[in-house]
N, C-alpha and C positions, 0 to 999 in steps of 0.2 A: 933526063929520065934516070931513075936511080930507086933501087930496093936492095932490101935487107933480108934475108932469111937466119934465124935464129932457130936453132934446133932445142931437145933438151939436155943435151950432153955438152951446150954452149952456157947452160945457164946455171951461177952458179951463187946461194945463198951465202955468202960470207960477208957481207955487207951489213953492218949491222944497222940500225934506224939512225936517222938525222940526230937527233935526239944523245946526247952524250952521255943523260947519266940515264937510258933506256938499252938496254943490251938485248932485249927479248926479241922482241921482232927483227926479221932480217928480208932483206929485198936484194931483188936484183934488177938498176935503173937500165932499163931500157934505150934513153938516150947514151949511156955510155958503149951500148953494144950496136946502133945502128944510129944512122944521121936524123934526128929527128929535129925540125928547125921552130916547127910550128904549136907543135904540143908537148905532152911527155906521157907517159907509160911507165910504171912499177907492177911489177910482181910482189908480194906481200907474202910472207910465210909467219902466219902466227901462231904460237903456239900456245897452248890450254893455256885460261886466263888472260891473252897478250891484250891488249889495246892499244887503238891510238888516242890520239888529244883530241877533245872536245873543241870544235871548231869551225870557222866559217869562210872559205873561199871567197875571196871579196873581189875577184878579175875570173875566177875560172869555173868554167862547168866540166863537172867530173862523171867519170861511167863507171862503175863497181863489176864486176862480174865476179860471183862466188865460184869457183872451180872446183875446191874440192872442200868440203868441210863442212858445218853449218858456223854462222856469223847472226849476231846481233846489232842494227842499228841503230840510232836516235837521230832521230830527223825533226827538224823545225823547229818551231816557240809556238806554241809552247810544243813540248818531244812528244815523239810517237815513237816505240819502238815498234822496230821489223825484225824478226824471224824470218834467215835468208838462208835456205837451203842450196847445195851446191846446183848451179845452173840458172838461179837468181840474178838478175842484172836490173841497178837501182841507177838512176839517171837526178842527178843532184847539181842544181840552177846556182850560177854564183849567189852569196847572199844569205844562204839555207846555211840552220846549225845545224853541225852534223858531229857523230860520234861514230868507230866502226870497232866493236871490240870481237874476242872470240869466248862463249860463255859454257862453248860446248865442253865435251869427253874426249875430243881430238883435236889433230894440231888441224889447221884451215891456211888455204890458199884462195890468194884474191889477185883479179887483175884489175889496175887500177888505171884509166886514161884521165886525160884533160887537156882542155886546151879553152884559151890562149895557154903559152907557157909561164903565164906571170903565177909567180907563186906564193902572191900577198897573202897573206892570213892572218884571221885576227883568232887571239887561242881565249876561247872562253874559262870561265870557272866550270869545276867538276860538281855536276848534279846527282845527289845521291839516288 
């Protein structure tokens, strides 16, 4: 038996995105601050404009929770965007194209789960 408590004075955005020529976004991964064997968890801080890649989890189903902000979606083939207000939680099936950008007036916080941890993806082209 075994748990993790992460406070917010433990968590800390300096981490920039996977992403090497992307400096905007930054996270704080979650498996590196507590034992996580089965899934994984990111914190998201984006800031006005930030986006990620257009793309599709091809092993994992993921959980969105907007926290603080507002966020914009693209979901499916063909896309739908969502209009995600802070306290929104979108629930996205391996398989699903997905986009998660921030189009607001402020910076947005998102918590991001999955599992399995496999973190195959296929990165699609950018749809105007």
């Amino acid at each position: 038996m075994g748990y993790t408590v992460i406070r917010p004075e433990d968590r800390h955005f300096d981490r920039p995105s996977w992403r090497p020529e992307e400096q905007v976004r930054t996270l704080v991964e979650l498996p590196l601050l507590a034992t996580m064997r089965h899934s994984r968890a990111n914190l998201w801080r984006y800031p006005v404009g930030a986006g990620g890649r257009h793309h599709v989890q091809l092993a994992q189903e993921e959980v969105f929770v907007v926290l603080e902000g507002m966020f914009t979606m693209l979901l499916g083939d063909p896309q739908e965007r969502h209009e995600l207000p802070a306290g929104s939680m979108v629930v996205v099936e391996p398989g699903t194209p997905l986009k998660l950008m921030n189009e607001s007036e402020e910076e947005g916080l998102v918590f991001v789960y999955g599992a399995p941890t496999d973190r195959r993806a296929e990165i699609l082209e950018e749809t105007p």
